[in-house]
MIBATOR-898682 format. One record per residue (C-alpha): x, y negated, z negated. Coordinates in steps of 0.5 Angstrom, whole numbers, padded with zeros to 4 digits, always signed. Each point is the difference from the previous one (the first is absolute). Example, Ala and Ser with C-alpha at 12.3 -4.5 7.8 and 13.67 -1.06 7.14 Angstrom:
BEGIN
+0025+0009-0016 +0002-0007+0002 
END
This chain:
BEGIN
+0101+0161-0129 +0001-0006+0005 +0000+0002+0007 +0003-0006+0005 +0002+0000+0007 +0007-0003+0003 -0002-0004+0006 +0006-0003+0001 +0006+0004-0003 +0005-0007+0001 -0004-0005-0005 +0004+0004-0005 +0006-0003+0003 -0003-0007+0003 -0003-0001-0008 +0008+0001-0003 +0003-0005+0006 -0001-0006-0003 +0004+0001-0006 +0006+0006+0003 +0002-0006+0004 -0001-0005-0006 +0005+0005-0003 +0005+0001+0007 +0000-0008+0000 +0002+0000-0007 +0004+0005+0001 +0004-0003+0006 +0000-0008-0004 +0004+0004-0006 +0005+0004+0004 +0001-0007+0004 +0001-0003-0007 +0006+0005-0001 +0004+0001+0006 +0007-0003+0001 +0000-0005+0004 +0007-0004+0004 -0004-0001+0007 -0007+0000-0003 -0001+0005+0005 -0001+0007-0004 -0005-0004-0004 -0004-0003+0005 -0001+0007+0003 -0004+0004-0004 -0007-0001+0003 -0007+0005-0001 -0002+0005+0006 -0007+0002-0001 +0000+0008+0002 -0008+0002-0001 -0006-0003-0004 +0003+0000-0007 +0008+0002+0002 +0005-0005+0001 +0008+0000+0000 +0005-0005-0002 +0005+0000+0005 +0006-0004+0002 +0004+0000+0006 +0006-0003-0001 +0005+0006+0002 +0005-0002-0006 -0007+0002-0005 +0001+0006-0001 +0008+0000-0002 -0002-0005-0005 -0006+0004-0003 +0004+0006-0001 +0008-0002+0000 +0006+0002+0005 +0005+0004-0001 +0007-0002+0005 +0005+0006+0002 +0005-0004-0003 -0003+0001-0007 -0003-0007-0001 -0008-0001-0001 -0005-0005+0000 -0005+0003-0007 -0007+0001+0002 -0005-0006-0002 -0006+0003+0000 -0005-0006+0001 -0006+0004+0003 +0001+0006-0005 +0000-0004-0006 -0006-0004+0002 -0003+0006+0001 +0001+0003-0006 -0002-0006-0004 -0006-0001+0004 -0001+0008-0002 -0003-0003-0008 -0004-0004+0004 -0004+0004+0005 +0002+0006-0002 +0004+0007+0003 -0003+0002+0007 -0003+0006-0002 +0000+0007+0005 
END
């Protein structure tokens, strides 16, 4: 049976960086693809934040963001349906990289 020493427990991380990045910068080019756009604001929005070695999140900042992803509901019964660009895009980029695995 091999034996081996970790001498640097990050390099696992700093190995996968490259490519997780690729992977946060396609995700973010396709999910600009799909997002409504009057102003061009909301799709400008979305950007890639390293978090660590091999960690990213895809962000947007607009503060209207959030209501268009998932929808709203007005107290006179009105709505504006749910447009879903970063859940749809996750999920269709889930058969190319494959579910996150706990």
């Amino acid at each position: 049976m091999a034996r081996y020493t970790v001498r640097n427990p990050r390099l696992p991380r700093e190995a996968a960086d490259p490519g997780v990045r690729a992977a946060a910068e396609a995700l973010a080019r396709e999910t600009r693809a799909v997002t409504p756009h009057r102003t061009g604001r909301l799709r400008a929005g979305w950007r890639v934040v390293p978090v660590r070695p091999g960690k990213y999140k895809v962000v947007n900042d607009v503060e209207y963001a959030t209501h268009v992803e998932f929808g709203t509901r007005r107290a006179n019964g009105s709505s504006q349906p749910a447009v879903a660009m970063l859940g749809r895009t996750v999920a269709g980029m889930r058969g190319r990289y494959g579910r996150r695995r706990q």
